[in-house]
C-alpha positions as CSV (number, residue, x, y, z in Angstrom):
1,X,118.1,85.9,126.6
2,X,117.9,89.5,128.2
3,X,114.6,92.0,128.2
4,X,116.0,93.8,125.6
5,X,116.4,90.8,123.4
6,X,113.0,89.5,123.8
7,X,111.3,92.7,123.4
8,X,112.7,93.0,119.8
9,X,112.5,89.4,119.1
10,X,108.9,90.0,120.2
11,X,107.9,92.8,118.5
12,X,109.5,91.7,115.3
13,X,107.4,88.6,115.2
14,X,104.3,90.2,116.5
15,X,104.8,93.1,113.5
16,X,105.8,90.3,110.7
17,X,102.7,88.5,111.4
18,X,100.4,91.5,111.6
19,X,101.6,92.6,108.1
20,X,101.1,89.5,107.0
21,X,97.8,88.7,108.1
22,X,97.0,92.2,106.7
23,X,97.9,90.9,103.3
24,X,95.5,88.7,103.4
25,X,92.5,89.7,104.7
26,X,92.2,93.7,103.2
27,X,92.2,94.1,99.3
28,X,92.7,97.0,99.5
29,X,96.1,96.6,101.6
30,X,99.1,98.1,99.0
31,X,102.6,98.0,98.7
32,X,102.4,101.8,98.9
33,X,101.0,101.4,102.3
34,X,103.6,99.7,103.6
35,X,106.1,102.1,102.7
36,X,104.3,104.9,104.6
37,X,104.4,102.8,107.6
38,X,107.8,102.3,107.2
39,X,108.3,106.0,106.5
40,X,106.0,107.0,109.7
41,X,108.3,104.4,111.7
42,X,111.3,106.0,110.6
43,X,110.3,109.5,110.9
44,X,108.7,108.3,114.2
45,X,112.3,106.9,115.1
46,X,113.9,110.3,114.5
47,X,111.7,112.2,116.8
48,X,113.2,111.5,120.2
49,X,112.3,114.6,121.9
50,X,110.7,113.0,124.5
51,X,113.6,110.7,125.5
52,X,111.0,107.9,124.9
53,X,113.5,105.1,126.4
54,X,115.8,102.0,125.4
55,X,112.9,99.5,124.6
56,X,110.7,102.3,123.4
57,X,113.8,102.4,120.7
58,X,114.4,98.2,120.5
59,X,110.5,98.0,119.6
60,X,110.9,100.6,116.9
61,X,113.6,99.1,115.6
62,X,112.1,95.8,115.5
63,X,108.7,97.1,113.8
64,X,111.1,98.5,111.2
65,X,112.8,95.6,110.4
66,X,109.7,93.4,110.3
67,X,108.3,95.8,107.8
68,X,110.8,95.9,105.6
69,X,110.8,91.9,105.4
70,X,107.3,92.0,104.7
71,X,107.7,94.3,101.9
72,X,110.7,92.3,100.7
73,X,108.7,89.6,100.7
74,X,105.9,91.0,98.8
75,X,107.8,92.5,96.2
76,X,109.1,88.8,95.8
77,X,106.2,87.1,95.6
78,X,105.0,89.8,92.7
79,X,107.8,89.2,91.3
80,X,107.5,85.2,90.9
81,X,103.6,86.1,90.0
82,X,105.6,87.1,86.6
């Protein structure tokens, strides 16, 4: 496995669990929270006007998709609360 690999496959555990963990421990944690960080990652994303760098782009990417299958999740496990 190559740097670039690891870093996402890093990240994207590191940001899963973080969310998760979240979850748990503040009430006060929403849904709707989750989507702004997703929306701040994205719009975060878009603003390369730095030239930030290849793994500056992998970890993005990898926080994005570990937010979005935490909120997948969630909104699964509402909807089995049913």
């Amino acid at each position: 496995m190559d740097i670039k690999e690891q870093q996402y496959r890093d990240t994207y555990h590191t940001s899963l669990e973080q969310i998760r963990q979240k979850r748990k421990r503040d009430p006060l944690f929403r849904p709707a929270d989750l989507e702004n960080l997703i929306e701040t990652e994205l719009i975060n994303e878009g603003n390369d006007w730095v030239g930030r760098g290849e793994l500056f782009h992998i970890t993005q990417k990898a926080r994005i998709a570990a937010y979005e299958v935490a909120l997948e999740e969630w909104m699964q496990d509402n909807d089995t609360k049913k």
